[in-house]
C-alpha positions in Angstrom: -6.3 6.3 -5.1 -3.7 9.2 -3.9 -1.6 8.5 -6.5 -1.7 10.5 -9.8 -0.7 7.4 -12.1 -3.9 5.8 -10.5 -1.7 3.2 -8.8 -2.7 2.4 -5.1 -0.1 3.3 -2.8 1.6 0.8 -0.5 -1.1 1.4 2.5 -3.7 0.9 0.0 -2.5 -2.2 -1.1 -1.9 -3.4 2.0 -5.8 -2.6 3.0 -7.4 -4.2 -0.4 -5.0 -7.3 0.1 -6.6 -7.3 3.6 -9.9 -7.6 2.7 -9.5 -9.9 0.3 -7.4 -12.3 2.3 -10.9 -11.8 5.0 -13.1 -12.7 2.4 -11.6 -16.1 1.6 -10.5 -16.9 4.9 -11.7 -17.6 8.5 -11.2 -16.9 12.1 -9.0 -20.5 12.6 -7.1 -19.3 10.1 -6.1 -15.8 11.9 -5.7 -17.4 14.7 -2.9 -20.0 13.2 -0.7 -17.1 11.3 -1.0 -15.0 14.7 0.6 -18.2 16.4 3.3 -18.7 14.0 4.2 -15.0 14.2 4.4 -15.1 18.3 6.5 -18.3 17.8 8.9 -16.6 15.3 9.4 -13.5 17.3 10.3 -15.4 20.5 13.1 -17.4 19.3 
């Protein structure tokens, strides 16, 4: 932690909340949210 209040910065939080979301969650599931994302940026 960078910070000096020992709060993670937005990065940080970004990486932990990554992990976590890899832990509980599987490749089908990447690949669905990727899908949805290319579907949302082509309209």
């Amino acid at each position: 932690m960078s910070n000096k209040d020992d709060k993670l910065t937005r990065s940080e939080a970004g990486k932990k909340g990554g992990e976590e979301t890899a832990k509980s969650h599987d490749k089908d599931f990447y690949e669905k949210i990727g899908k949805k994302g290319g579907e949302q940026r082509n309209k």
